[in-house]
C-alpha positions as CSV (number, residue, x, y, z in Angstrom):
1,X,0.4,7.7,11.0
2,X,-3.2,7.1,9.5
3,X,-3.4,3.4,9.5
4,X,-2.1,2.6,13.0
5,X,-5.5,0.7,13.4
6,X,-5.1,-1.4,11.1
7,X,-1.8,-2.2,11.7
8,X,-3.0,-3.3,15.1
9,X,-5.0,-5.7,13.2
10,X,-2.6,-6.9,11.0
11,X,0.4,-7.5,13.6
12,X,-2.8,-9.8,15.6
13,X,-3.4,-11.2,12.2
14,X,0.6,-12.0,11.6
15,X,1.5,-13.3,14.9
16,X,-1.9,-15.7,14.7
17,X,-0.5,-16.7,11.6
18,X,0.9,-20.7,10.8
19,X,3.2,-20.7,8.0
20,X,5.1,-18.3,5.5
21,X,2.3,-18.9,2.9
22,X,-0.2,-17.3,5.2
23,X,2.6,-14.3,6.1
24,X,3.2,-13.8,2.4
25,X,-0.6,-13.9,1.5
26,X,-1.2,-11.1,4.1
27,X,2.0,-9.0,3.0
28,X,0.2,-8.9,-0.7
29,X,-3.2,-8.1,0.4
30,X,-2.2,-5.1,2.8
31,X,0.7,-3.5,1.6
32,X,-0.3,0.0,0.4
33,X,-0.5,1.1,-3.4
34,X,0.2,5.1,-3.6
35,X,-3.0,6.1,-4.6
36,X,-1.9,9.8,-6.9
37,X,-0.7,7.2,-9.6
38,X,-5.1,7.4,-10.1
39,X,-4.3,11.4,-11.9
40,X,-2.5,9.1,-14.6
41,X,-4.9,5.9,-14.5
42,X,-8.2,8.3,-14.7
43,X,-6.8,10.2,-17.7
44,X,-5.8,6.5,-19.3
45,X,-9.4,5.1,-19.0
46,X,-10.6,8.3,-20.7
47,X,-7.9,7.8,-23.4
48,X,-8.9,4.6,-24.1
49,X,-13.1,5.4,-24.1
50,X,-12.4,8.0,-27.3
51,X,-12.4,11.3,-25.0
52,X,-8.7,12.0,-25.3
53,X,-10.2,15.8,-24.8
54,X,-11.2,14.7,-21.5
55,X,-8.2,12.9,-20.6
56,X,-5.9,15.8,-21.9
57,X,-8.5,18.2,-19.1
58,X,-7.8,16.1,-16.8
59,X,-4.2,15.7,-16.7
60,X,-3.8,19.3,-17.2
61,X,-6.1,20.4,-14.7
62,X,-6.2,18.1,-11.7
63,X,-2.3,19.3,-11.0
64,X,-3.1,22.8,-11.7
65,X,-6.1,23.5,-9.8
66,X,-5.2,21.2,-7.0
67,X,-1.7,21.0,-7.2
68,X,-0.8,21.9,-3.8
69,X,-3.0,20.6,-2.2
70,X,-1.9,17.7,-4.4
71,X,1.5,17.7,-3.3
72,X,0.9,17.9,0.5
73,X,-0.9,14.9,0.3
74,X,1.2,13.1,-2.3
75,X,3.9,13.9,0.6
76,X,1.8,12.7,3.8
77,X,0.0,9.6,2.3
78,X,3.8,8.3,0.6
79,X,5.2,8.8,4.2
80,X,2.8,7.1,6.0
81,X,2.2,4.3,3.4
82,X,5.6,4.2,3.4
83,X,6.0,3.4,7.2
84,X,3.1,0.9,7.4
85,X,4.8,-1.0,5.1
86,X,7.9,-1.0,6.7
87,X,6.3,-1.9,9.9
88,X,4.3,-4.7,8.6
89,X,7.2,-6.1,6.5
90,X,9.3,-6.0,10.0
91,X,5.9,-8.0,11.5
92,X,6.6,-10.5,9.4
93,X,9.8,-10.8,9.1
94,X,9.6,-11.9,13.3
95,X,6.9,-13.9,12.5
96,X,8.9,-15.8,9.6
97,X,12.0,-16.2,11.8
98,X,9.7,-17.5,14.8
99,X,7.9,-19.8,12.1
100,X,11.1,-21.2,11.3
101,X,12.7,-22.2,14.5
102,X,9.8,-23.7,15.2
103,X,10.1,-26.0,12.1
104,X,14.0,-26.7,12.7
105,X,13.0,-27.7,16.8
106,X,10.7,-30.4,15.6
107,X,12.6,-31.7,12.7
C-alpha cells in the first residue's frame, strides 16, 4: 500500500484523540478522494472558461493516449485508497468504542 506512513500517523493521531468530534474531524480530513475523477474536472474548468475545443481534446485525448497507463493506475490508486480508508475507518471505530466506555465508567 502507498500511504502506510501516513496511516502510521493517523492511527497515533486517532488513539491520541479525546472525543468523537476530534475522530470524525480526522475521518473527513484524511479519507482519500480518487483522484482520475480530475480527466472530468479539468475538461469542466475548460468548458466553463469558453474553450469547449480544449475541453473536448482533453477528454478525448487523455484516455486515448494514456489510457492504459490510465487504467493501471485508476486500478492501483482505487485499491489502495480503498484500503486506507478501510483501515482508518476500522481506527476509529476502536477508538469511538474505547471513547465511549470510557464515558459510560464515569457517568
Amino acid at each position: 500500500m502507498n500511504f502506510e506512513v501516513e496511516l502510521m500517523h493517523l492511527k497515533e493521531r486517532i488513539e491520541n484523540a479525546e472525543d468523537l468530534d476530534e475522530l470524525e474531524f480526522l475521518r473527513r480530513t484524511n479519507e482519500k478522494k480518487y483522484w482520475w475523477t480530475s480527466i472530468l474536472v479539468a475538461g469542466l474548468f475548460y468548458g466553463l472558461n469558453g474553450k469547449v475545443g480544449k475541453m473536448i481534446l482533453s477528454w478525448i485525448l487523455s484516455p486515448l493516449t494514456l489510457g492504459i497507463y490510465y487504467l493501471y493506475l485508476i486500478y492501483t490508486s482505487h485499491k489502495d485508497q480503498k484500503e486506507f480508508n478501510d483501515q482508518m475507518e476500522y481506527y476509529i471505530l476502536k477508538r469511538k468504542k474505547e471513547l465511549n466506555g470510557a464515558l459510560t465508567t464515569s457517568n
